[in-house]
N, C-alpha and C positions, 0 to 999 in steps of 0.2 A: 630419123626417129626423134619426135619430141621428147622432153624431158620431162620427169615426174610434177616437175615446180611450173612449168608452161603451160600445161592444157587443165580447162578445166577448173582453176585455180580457188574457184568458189565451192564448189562442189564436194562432197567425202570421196573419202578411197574407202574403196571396199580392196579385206584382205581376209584371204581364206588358203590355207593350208591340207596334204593328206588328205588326198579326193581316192587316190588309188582307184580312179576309173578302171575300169577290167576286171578286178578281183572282190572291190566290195559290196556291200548287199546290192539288188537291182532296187530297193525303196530307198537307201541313200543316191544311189544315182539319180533318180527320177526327183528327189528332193533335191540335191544339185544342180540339176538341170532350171527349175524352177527358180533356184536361187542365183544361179547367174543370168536370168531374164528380168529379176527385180533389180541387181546390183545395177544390169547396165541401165534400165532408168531410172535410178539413182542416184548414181557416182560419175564421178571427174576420170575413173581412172579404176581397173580392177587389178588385183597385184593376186596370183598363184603364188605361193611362197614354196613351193617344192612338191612333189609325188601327186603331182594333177592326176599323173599316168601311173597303175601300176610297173607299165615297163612302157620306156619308148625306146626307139631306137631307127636311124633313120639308114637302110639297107643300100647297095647299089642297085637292088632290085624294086624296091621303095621303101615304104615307112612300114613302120607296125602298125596293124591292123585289128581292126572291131574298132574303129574311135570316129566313123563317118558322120556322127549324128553331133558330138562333144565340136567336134573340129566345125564344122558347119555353123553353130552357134557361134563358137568363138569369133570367126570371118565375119558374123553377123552383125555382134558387137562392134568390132572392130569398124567394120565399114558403117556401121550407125554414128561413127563418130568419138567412141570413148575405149582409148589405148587399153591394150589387157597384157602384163609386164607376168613374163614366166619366169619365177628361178627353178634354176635344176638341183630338182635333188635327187638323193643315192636311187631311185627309183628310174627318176627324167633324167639324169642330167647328160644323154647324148643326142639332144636336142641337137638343130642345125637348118639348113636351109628351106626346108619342108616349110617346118613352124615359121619361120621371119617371113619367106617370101610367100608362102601359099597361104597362112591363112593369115599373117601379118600380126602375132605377137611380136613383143621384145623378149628376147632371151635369152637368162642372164646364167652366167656357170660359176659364178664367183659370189660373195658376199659385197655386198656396195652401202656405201654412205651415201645418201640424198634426201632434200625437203621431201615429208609426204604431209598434204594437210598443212603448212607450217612447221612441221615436227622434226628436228633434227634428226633422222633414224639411221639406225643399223639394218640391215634387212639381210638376212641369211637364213637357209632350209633348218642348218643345225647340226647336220654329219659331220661327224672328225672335229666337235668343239667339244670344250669341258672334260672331263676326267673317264676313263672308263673308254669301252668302245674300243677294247687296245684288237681283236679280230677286224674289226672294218678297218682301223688306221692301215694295217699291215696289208690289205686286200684293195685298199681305194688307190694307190700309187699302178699297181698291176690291171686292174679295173678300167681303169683311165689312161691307160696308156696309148700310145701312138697305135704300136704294134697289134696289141690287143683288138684295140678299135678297127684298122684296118682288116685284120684277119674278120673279127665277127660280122664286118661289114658287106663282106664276103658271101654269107650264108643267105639262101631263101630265108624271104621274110617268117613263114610260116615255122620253122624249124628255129631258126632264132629265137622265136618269141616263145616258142614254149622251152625248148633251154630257160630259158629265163623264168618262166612263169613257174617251173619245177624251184628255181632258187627261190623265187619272192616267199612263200608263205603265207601271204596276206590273209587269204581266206581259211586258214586255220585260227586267225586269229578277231574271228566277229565277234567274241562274247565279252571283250575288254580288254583293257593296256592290261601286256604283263607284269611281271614284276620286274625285268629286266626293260622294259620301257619306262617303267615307273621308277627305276634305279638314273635314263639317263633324263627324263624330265627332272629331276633334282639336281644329276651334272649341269643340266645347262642353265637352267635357275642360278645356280653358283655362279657358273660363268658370267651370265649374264650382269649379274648382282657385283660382279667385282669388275666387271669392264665398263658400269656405267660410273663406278667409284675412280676409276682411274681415265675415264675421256669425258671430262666437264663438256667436250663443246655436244655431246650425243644428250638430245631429250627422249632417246626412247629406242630400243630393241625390239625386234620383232623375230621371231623362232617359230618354226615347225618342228617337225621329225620325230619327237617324243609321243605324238598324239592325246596330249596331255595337257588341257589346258590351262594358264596361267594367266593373273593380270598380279603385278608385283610394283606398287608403287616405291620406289628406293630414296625418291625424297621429292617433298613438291614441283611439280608438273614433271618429273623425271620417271618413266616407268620402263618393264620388262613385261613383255607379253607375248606369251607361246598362243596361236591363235586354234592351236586344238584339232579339229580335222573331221572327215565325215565318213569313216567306216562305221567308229562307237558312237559319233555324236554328230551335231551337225551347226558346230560353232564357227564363228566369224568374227571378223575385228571391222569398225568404222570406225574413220577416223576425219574430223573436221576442224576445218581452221577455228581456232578461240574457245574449242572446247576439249576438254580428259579423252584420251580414247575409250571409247566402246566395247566391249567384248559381249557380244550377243549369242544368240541359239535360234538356227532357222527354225519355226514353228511355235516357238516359246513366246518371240514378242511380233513374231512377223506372221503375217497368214499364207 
């Protein structure tokens, strides 16, 4: 797998966060779908930063399912030449050999430092950071576990995914961030705002998860930026060598 700083090198990264494919409107999907056709001729490099998927989950009987149309595209990209780098989040993150080897993402379960653009970044979804969020901390150790994971790995694909789709909520929540989304977009602001004050060598943070987006300069060419998501909106981050990162909105400057 090439690395972020290798391919491409001239080119912007495109970075988009909170797709929740399966449960969000079908006009943000069909806007999504459009906007990962324009990224890949584009961009050097497309970055998923967490909840492409409202659930995935990869079964011994196969993957979760409704995603033939999302995944196809991606493969498409992919073998057009321009890398598409998955992080997982609390949504994705049991991601596995499906996504690497069948449709040829990279995909990431951790939070990672690497160039993007030239930009020294942090790139993480955003669960389990900053203050607050004490129910998920206590629930993502047993979530993720060995045991867990084998056991649900267990189940038909079809029964799995609705188990899951019963826990997600998503689609109760198409009219806007709540207030307790609105409560951890601020935890992670903080976060963000005190982690770039204490690692000089980091030019820039990048976050999902809150659906709430940010661009927080913390001091020249130094920023935080939550890149928003596409249930409520349908924002994006570009990012290119020698220039500020970008925080845009599909439709607003793009056609």
């Amino acid at each position: 797998m090439a690395s972020f700083a290798s391919v491409n090198a001239t080119r912007p990264v495109y970075v988009a966060s909170d797709v929740h494919l399966g449960a969000t409107p079908p006009e943000q999907e069909r806007a999504f779908l459009a906007w990962l056709e324009h990224a890949a001729s584009e961009a050097g490099r497309i970055v998923l930063n967490g909840d492409l998927f409202d659930f995935w989950f990869e079964y011994l009987w196969g993957p979760t399912r409704g995603y033939d149309e999302v995944l196809g595209r991606l493969r498409g990209v992919v073998d057009s030449g321009v890398p598409v780098t998955l992080m997982g989040g609390n949504h994705d993150w049991w991601g596995g050999r499906f996504l690497t080897e069948e449709v040829g993402l990279e995909f990431l379960r951790a939070p990672v430092t690497r160039e993007l653009a030239g930009h020294r970044t942090l790139l993480a979804h955003g669960d389990g950071l900053g203050r607050g969020d004490l129910g998920y901390r206590l629930m993502r150790p047993v979530l993720r576990s060995t045991l867990t994971c084998w056991a649900f790995r267990l189940l038909p694909p079809a029964l799995g995914d609705r188990v899951a789709g019963r826990a997600s909520r998503t689609e109760q929540r198409w009219s806007g961030p709540s207030e307790r989304q609105k409560a951890r977009a601020r935890a992670l602001e903080e976060w963000a705002v005190a982690t770039l004050e204490t690692r000089p060598d980091l030019d820039l943070i990048i976050l999902g998860h809150a659906h709430v987006p940010a661009f927080v300069e913390v001091a020249p060419g130094r920023w935080y930026v939550n890149a928003g998501d596409w249930v409520f909106r349908r924002t994006y981050l570009v990012l290119e060598p020698g220039r500020d990162p970008l925080l845009t909105e599909w439709g607003a400057t793009c056609p």
